[in-house]
Each structure stands twice: as structure tokens, then as C-alpha cells.
VEXVO-304991 format. One record per residue (C-alpha): x negated, y, z; residue in one letter. Coordinates in pm, 1 decimal, always signed. Layout:
# VEXVO-304991
[atom [X; Y; Z]; A] ...
# end
This chain:
# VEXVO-304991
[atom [-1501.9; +1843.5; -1537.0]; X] [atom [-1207.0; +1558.7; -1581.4]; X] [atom [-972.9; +1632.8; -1346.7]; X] [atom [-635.1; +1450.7; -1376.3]; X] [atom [-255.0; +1592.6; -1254.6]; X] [atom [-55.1; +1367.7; -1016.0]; X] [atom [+273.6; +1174.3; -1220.5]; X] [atom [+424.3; +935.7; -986.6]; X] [atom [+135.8; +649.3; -1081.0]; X] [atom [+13.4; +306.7; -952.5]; X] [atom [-207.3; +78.7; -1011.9]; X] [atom [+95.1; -143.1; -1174.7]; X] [atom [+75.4; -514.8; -1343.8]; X] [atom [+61.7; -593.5; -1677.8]; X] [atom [+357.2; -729.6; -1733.3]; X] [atom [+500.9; -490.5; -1511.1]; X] [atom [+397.3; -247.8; -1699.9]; X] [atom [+517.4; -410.4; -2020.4]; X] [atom [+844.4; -449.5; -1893.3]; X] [atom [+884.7; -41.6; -1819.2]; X] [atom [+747.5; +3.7; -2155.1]; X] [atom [+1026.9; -240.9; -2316.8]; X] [atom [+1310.7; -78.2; -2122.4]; X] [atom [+1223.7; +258.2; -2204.4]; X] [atom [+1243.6; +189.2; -2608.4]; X] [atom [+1590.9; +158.4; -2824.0]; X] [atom [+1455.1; -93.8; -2994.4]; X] [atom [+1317.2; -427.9; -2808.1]; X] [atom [+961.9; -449.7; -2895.2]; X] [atom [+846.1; -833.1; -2924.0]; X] [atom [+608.5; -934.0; -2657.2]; X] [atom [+292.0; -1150.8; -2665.8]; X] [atom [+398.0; -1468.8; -2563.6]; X] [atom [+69.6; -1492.2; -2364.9]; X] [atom [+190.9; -1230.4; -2164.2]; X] [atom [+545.8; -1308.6; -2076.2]; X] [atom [+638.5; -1431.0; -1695.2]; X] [atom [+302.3; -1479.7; -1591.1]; X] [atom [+249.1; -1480.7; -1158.5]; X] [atom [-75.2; -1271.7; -1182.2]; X] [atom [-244.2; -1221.8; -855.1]; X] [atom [-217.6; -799.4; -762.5]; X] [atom [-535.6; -685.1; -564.9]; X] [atom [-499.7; -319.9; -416.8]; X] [atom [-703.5; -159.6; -152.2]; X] [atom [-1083.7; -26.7; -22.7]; X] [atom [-1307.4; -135.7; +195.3]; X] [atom [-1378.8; +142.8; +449.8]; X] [atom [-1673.8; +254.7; +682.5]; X] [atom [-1632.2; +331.8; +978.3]; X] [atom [-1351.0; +605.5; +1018.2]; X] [atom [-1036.8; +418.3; +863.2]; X] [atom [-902.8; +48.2; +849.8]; X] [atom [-934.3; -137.3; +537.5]; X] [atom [-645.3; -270.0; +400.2]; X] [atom [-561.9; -475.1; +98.9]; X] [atom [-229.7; -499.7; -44.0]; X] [atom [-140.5; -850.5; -241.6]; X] [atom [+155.5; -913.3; -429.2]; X] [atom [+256.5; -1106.7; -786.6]; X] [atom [+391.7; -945.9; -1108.9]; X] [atom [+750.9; -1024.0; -1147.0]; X] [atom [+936.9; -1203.2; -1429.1]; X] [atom [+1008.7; -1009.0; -1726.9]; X] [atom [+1366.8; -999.4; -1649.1]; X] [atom [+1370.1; -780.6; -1309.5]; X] [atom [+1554.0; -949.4; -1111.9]; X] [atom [+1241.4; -1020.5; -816.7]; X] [atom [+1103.0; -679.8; -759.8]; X] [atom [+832.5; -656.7; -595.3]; X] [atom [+665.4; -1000.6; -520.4]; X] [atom [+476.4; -1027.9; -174.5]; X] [atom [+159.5; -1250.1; -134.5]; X] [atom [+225.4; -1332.0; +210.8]; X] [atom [+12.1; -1627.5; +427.5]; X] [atom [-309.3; -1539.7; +256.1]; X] [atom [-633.9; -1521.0; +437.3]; X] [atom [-842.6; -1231.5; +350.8]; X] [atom [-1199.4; -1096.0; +500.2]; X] [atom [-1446.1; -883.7; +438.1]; X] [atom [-1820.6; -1007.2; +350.9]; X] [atom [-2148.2; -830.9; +284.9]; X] [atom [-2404.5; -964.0; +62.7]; X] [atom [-2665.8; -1085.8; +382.1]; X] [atom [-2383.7; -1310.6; +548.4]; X] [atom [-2163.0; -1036.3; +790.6]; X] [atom [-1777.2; -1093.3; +751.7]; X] [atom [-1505.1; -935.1; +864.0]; X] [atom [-1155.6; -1061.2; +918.1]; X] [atom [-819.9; -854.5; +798.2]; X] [atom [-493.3; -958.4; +954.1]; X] [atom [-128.0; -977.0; +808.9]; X] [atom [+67.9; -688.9; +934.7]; X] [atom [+392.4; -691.9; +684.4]; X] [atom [+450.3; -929.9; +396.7]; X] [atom [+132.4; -869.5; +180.7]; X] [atom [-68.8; -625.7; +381.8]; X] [atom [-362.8; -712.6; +543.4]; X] [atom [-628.3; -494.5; +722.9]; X] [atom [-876.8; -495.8; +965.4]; X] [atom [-1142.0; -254.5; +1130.9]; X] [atom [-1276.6; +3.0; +1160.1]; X] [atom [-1551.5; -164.5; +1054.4]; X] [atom [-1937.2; +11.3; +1098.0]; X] [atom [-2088.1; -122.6; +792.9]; X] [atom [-2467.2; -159.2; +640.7]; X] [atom [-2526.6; +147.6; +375.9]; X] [atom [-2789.2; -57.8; +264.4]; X] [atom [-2595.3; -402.5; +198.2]; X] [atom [-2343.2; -447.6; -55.2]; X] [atom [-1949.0; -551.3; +49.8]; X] [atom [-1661.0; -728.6; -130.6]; X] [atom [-1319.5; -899.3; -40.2]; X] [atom [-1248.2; -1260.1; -40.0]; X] [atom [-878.9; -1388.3; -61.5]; X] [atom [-752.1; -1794.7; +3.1]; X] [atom [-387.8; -1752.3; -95.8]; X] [atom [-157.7; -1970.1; +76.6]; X] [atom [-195.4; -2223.5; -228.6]; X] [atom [-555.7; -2284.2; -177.0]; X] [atom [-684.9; -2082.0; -508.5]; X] [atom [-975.7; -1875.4; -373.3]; X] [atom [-1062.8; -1491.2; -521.7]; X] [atom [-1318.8; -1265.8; -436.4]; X] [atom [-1372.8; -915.6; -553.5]; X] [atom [-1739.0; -827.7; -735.2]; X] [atom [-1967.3; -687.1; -449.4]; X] [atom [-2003.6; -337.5; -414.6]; X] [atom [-2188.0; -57.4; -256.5]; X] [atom [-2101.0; +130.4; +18.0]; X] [atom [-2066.3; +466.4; -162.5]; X] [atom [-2088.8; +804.0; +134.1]; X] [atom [-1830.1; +1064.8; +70.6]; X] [atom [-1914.8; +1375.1; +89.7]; X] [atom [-1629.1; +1612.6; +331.7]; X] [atom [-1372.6; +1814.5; +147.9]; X] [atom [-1487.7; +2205.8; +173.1]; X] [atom [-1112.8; +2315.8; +145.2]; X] [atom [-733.0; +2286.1; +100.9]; X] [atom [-611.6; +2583.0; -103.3]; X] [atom [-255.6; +2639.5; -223.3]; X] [atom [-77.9; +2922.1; -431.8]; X] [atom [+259.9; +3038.6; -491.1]; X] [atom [+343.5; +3053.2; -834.3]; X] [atom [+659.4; +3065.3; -1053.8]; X] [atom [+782.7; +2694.2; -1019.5]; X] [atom [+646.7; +2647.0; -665.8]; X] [atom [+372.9; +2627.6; -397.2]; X] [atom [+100.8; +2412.1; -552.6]; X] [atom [-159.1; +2232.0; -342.9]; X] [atom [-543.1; +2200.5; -431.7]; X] [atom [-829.4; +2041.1; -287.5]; X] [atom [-1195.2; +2131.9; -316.8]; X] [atom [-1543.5; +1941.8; -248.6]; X] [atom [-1898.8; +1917.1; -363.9]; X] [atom [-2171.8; +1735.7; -290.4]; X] [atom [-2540.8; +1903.2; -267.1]; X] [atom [-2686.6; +1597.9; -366.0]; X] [atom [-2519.1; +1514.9; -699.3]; X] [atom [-2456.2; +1199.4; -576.5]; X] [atom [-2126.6; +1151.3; -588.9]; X] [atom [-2001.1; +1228.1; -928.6]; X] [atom [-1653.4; +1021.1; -875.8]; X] [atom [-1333.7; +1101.9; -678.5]; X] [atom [-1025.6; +1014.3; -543.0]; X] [atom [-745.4; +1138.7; -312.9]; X] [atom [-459.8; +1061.7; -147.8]; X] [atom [-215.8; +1252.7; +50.0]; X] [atom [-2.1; +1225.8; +367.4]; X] [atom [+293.0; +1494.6; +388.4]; X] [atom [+463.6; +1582.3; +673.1]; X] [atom [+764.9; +1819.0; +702.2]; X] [atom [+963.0; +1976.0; +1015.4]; X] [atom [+1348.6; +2078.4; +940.3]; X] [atom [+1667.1; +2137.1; +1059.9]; X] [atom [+2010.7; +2080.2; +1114.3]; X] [atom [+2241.3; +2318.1; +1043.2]; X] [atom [+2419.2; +2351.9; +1358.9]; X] [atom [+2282.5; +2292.0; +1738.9]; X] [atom [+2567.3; +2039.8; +1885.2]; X] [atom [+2628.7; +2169.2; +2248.7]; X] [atom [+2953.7; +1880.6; +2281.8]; X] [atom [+3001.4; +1551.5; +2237.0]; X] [atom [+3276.8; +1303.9; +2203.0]; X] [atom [+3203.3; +1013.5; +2475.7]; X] [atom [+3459.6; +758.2; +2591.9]; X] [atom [+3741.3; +971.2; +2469.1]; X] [atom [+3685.7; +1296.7; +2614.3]; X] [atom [+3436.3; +1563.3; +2515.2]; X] [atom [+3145.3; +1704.3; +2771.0]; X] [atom [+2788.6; +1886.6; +2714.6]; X] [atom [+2559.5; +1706.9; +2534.2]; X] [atom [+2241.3; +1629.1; +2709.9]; X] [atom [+2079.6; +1542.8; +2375.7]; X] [atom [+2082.0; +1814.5; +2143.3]; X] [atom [+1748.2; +1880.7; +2061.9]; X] [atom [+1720.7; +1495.1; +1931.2]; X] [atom [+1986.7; +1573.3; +1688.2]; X] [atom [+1883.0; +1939.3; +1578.0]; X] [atom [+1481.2; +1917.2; +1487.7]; X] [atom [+1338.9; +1628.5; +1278.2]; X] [atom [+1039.4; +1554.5; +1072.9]; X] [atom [+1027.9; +1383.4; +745.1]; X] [atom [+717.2; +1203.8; +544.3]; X] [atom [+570.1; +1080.7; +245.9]; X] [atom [+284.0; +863.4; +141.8]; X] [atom [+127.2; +965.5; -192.0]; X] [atom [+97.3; +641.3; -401.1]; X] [atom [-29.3; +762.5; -728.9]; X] [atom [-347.5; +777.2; -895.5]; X] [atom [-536.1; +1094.9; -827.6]; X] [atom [-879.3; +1089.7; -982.8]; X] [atom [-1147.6; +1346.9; -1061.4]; X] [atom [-1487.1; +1350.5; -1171.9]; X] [atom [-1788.9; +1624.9; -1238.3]; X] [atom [-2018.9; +1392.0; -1421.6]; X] [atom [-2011.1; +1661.8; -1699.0]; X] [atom [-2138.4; +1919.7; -1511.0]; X] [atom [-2454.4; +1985.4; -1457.3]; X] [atom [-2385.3; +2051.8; -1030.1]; X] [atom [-2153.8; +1800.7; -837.9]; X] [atom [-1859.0; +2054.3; -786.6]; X] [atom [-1476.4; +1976.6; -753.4]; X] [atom [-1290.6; +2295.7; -808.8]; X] [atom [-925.1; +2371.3; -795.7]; X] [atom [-834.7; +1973.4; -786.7]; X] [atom [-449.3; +1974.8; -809.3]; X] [atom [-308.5; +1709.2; -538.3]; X] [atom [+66.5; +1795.7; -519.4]; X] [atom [+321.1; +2065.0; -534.3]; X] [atom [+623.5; +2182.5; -372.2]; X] [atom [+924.9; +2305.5; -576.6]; X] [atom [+1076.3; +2629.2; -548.9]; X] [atom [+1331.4; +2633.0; -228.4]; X] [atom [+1201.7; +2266.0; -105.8]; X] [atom [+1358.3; +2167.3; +218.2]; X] [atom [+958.0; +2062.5; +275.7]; X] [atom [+914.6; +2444.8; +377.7]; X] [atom [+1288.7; +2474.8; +534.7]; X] [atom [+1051.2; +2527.6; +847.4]; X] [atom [+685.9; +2398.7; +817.5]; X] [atom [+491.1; +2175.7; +642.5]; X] [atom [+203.4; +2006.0; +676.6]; X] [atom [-40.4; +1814.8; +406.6]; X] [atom [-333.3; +1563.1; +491.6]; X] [atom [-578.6; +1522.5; +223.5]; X] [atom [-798.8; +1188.9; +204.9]; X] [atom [-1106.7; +1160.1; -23.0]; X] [atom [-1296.0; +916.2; -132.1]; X] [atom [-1586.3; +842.7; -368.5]; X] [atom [-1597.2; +597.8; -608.9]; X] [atom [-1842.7; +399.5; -798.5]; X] [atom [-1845.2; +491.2; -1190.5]; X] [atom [-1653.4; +139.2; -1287.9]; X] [atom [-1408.3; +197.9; -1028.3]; X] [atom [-1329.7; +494.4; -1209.2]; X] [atom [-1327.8; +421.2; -1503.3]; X] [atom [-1072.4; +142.3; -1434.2]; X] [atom [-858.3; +364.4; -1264.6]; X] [atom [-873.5; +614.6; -1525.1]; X] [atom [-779.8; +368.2; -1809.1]; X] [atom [-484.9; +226.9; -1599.9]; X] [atom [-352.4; +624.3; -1537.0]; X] [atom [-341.5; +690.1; -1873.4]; X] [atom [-221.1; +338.6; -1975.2]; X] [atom [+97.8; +414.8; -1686.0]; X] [atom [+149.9; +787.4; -1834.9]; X] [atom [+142.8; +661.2; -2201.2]; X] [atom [+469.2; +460.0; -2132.2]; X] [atom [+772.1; +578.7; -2279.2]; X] [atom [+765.8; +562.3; -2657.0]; X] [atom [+721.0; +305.0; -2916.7]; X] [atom [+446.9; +470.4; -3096.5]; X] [atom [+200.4; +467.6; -2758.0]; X] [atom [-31.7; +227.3; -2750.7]; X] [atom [-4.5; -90.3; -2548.8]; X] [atom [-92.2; -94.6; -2185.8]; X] [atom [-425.7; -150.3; -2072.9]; X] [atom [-507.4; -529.0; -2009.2]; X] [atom [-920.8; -491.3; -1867.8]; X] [atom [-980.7; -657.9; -1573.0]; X] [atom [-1039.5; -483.2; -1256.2]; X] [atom [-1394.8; -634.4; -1024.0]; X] [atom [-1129.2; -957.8; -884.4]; X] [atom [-1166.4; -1266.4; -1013.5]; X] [atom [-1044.5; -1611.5; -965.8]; X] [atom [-1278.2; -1841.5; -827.0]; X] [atom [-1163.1; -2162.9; -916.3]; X] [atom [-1012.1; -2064.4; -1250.2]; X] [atom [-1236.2; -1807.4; -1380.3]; X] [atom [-1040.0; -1732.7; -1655.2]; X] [atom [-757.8; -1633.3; -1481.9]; X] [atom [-614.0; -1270.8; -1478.1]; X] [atom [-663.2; -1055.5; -1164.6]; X] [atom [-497.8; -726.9; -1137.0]; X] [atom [-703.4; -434.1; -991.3]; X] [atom [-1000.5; -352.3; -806.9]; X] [atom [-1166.6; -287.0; -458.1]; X] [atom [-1417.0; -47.2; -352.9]; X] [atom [-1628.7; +51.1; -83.2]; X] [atom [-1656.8; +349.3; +39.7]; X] [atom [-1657.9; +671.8; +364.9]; X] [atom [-1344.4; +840.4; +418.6]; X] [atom [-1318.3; +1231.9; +434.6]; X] [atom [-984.1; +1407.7; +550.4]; X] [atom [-869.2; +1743.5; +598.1]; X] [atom [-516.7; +1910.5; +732.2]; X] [atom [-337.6; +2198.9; +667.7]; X] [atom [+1.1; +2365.5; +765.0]; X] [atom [+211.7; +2641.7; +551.5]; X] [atom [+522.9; +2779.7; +744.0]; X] [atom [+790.6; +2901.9; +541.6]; X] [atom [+696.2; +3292.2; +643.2]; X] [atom [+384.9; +3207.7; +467.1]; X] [atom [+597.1; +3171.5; +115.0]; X] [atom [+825.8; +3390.5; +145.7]; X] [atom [+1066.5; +3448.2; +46.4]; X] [atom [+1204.6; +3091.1; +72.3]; X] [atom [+1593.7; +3040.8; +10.6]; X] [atom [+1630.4; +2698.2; +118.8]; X] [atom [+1943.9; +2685.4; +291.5]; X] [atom [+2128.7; +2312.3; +391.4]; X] [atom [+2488.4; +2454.3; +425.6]; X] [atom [+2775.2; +2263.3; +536.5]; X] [atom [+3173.0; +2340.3; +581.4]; X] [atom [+3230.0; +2336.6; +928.2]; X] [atom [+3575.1; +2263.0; +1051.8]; X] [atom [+3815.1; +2361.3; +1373.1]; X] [atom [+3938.5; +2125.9; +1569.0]; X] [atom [+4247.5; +2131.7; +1812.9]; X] [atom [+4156.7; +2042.0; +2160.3]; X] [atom [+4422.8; +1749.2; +2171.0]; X] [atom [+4352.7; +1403.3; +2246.9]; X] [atom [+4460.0; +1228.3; +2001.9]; X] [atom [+4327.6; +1460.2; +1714.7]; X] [atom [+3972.5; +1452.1; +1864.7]; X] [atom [+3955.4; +1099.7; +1851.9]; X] [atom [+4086.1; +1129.6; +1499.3]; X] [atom [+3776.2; +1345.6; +1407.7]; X] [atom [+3509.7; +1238.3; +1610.0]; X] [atom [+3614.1; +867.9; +1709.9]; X] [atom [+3457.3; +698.4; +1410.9]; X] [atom [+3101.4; +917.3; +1411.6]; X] [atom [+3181.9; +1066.1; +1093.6]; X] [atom [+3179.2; +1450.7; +1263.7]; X] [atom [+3001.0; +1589.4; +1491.1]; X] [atom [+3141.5; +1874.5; +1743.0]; X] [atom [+2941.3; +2184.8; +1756.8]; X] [atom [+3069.5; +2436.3; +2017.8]; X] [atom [+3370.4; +2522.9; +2230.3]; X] [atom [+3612.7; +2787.2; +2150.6]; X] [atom [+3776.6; +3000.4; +2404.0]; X] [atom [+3540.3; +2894.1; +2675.3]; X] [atom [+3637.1; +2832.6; +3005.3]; X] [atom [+3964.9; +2711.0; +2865.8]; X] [atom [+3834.5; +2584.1; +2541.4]; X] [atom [+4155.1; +2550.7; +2274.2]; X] [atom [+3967.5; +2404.4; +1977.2]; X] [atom [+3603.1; +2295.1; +1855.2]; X] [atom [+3353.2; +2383.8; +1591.6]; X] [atom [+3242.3; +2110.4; +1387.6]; X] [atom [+3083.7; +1957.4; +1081.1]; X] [atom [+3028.2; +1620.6; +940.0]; X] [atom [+2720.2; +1408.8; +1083.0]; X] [atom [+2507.1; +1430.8; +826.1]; X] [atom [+2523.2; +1824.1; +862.4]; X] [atom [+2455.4; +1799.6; +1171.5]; X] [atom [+2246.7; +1495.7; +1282.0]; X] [atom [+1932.1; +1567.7; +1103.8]; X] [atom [+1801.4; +1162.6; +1240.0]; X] [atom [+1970.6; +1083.6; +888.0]; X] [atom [+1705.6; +1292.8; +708.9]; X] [atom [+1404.6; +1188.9; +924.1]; X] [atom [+1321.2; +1131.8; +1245.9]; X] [atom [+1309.4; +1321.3; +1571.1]; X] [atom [+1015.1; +1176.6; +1731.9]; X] [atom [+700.4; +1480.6; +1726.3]; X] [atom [+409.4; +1366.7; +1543.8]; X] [atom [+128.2; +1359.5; +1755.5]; X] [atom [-73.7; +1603.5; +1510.6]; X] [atom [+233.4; +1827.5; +1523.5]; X] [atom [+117.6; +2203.3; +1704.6]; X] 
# end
């Protein structure tokens, strides 16, 4: 079984790519002229059926000198067809980002993308099957010296599927460290109505590197012990409780196998005696100039999911502890609105209540946990 741990990895452009690899060596290693400052067209994204959208992500390489990040293909038009005449239109939602669907498609026909970018020049990706995923069995996770580590396991009974891949969505519920009971409002303290806003919070992260696995080797079509993520020892992810959705999805064999050589060519960066990046094309190519090079490749495929949540009692024990001077204030007007009249503090409680004297409090970031995340409940959330 080839099962492969999760560095920070994406599907990156070549002379992206190059350009990490030259900044990470004392020495400046000579580029291919062929390959310098080159616009290549970035495909990334999946066709799904039925149960997700399908989105496709465009965007250029960048100049060899840095300076324009990430390059958006925006004003494209982009749609989905199938090999007996069915298309389906994505839409622009954000520079670059198109999607569409959920789209109920044909096991039996075969899908790809087509892309007009804004400059006429028309793409399409090779077409594809629609390849059924079989459903995750389960999430496990373990304790162990450095942290909580997350696995995923699936197999499919009809040895079928052969080729996986996951992504992960990560959601977190913490803290502040104080409940603010006051606040400062036109000058003058009172109870604050909002506390709750300001006290819990979730946080969240989209995984965006390559996690691939396969079982070809094996004589049954078993994923075991998959590792998808971890969380290190004392995390603020499991301050409270945390929560990890795992999506799977099978791929064809050349999907794969592309993915697999562009991993290792993004984890061999670093050194001057790794080899070169990977330069194979992905299943996009340029219509009108067939000779041009497209970065990445799309696949078609079912979508299989499956949530878990760990509370911190679960792990413990846990130290994880977000602690913050807090600070007494005189109750005098002019020294409140010293402290609080710019938002840089926060007021936590009264002292000497009815007749309060001074007040508790600590700087907003202590205490306003909206800096960290937000306070709106996920909808998943128990």
C-alpha cells in the first residue's frame, strides 16, 4: 500500500515551483531560459456527481521575480460537457473560481471541462470517467507523544477503486479568556447585552495539500490507517472541541499518478542536489495552440464524507491555556476613557458591586475572541 503523509502541498506551477526551489538555495541555480516568466494557464478542480458542486480554480504562474502573487484568471467561461452532447455551465463566484451544480451525471458517459479565457484561447481537459467512490468506513485518531493524529479508513468490496484522495475541513470551538459583563458606551460603562458574541468563537481551515493513497499493491482494495492531519500537543484546536470533516474521492490511475509525481516534485524542494521539478503535463490542453503548457488536471468523480468531534476531555490531559494580564481600573471618568476609549481593552467585571470603585480588565484581543474567529455557530455545530 502507498500511502503518502500530508506537508503543506499544492498542485503548484512550474515556474512557481522553480522559483521556491531558487530561493531556497545559497547559490542561484541558472534557469532554462524556456522556462523563465512564462503566463501558463493553472487548471485545478473535479468534476462532481451529484452530492457536491464542481468547481475549477484558474489562475497564471507569476513572474520569476515575485512581485504578482497569485495571478487570477478572472472573465473566463467554463462548462462542463459529456462525451454524447450534455453541458453544464459553472459560474464566477470570486476572481478565478468557477462552479456549478450539483450536477446528476451519466455513469455511463464520459465528462471533461472546457475553458474560453477572456482572450479567446479555448482549453479543454481530456474526457474522463465518472469514477464511484466508495464511503469512508471510519475516522480514527490516537494520542501519541507529539499529538492527536487523525486517520481515515475505506475499502471497497469490489476492488474497483484502487486510487484515493482526501481532503479535510476543520472546525474548532474556543474561548476567551474572560466573560465581559461591562462595557464602555458613550462615555460611561453599563452591562453588556452582548457577551456571549465576544466570549465563544469558532475557527476553520481548509486542507489544501495533496493527500493521496493507493492499494493497487494489494491483493484486496483496503485503505488502512490513512494519515489525514494531526493536532500538536496543547493546540488551541482542542482548547474546547474540535471537529474534522473528511472528503474522499477516487481517482482514475493517471490522475494519480500525476498527482503523485507533482507531491514528490513539491516535497523534493529545498536543496540543490534534488532533482528538478516535475514538468509532465496534467489531461488540459490548449486548443488552439496545442503545444502550449497547461498546468494540472481534472477528474470526475462521487464524493464520500464523514464527521467527527474530539472534546478536549477526550485527550486529556490538555494544557492549553490562552492567559492574559488583566488590569484594574479606577472608576473615574477620565481614566476609563483613557483605557477603554480607543477599543484597545476590554472591561471585564465590577469591583465592589453596588458601588463599584474599579474594573477588571484585559486587552481586546484577550478578551474578544471575534479576532481569532468568528462567533457565528456553524450549522453542523451540536
Amino acid at each position: 500500500m502507498k500511502i503518502f503523509d500530508t506537508a503543506y502541498i499544492r498542485i503548484l506551477a512550474v515556474t512557481s515551483l522553480l522559483l521556491l526551489y531558487s530561493q531556497s538555495c545559497k547559490e542561484e541555480y541558472p534557469l532554462p531560459e524556456n522556462l523563465q516568466n512564462k503566463n501558463y494557464l493553472v487548471v485545478d478542480g473535479f468534476i462532481d456527481n451529484g452530492n457536491d458542486i464542481t468547481r475549477i480554480e484558474l489562475s497564471r504562474t507569476s513572474p520569476l521575480d515575485g512581485t504578482a502573487g497569485i495571478i487570477k484568471e478572472s472573465g473566463a467561461s467554463v462548462w462542463v460537457e459529456s462525451d454524447n452532447g450534455h453541458n453544464f455551465s459553472l459560474y464566477e463566484t470570486e476572481p478565478g473560481v468557477y462552479i456549478g451544480g450539483p450536477f446528476l451525471l451519466d455513469e455511463s458517459s464520459m465528462y471533461r471541462v472546457n475553458i474560453t479565457t477572456i482572450n479567446g484561447k479555448s482549453y479543454s481537459s481530456r474526457f474522463e470517467e465518472v469514477k464511484k467512490t466508495p464511503p469512508i468506513d471510519n475516522i480514527h485518531w490516537e494520542k501519541e507523544e507529539d499529538g492527536v493524529h487523525i486517520y481515515v479508513n475505506t475499502h471497497d468490496p469490489e476492488n474497483k477503486s484502487k486510487y484515493y484522495s482526501w481532503q479535510y475541513e476543520e472546525t474548532w470551538e474556543f474561548f476567551s479568556s474572560y466573560y465581559s459583563s461591562f462595557e464602555y458606551v458613550n462615555g460611561g460603562m453599563r452591562l453588556r447585552s452582548n457577551g456571549e458574541e465576544l466570549f465563544r468563537c469558532w475557527q476553520s481551515y481548509i486542507s489544501r495539500n495533496i493527500m493521496i493513497g493507493s492499494s493497487s499493491r494489494l491483493s484486496e482494495d483496503i485503505i488502512y490507517n490513512a494519515p489525514i492531519t494531526y493536532i500538536e500537543n496543547n493546540s488551541w484546536k482542542l482548547s474546547s472541541r474540535y471537529s474534522i470533516l473528511i472528503k474522499q474521492r477516487v481517482l482514475s490511475k493517471n490522475a494519480y499518478e500525476y498527482l503523485e509525481k507533482m507531491k514528490k516534485s513539491s516535497e523534493s524542494l529545498g536543496s540543490i542536489f534534488d532533482p528538478m521539478p516535475t514538468t509532465d503535463r496534467g489531461n488540459v490542453v490548449c486548443n488552439s495552440e496545442p503545444s502550449e503548457m497547461v498546468i494540472g488536471y481534472v477528474y470526475v468523480s462521487t464524493l464520500q464524507q464523514q464527521r467527527i468531534f474530539i472534546s478536549r476531555g477526550d485527550v486529556s490531559p490538555w494544557w492549553y491555556n490562552f492567559i492574559c494580564q488583566v488590569d484594574t481600573v479606577p472608576n473615574i471618568p477620565n481614566i476609563l476613557q483613557q483605557y477603554f476609549g480607543f477599543g484597545g481593552a476590554i472591561p471585564i467585571d465590577g469591583i465592589g458591586m453596588p458601588a463599584i470603585t474599579d474594573y477588571t480588565a484585559a486587552s481586546s484581543f484577550c478578551m474578544d475572541c471575534r479576532h481569532r474567529g468568528t462567533s457565528v455557530k456553524p450549522v453542523f455545530w451540536p
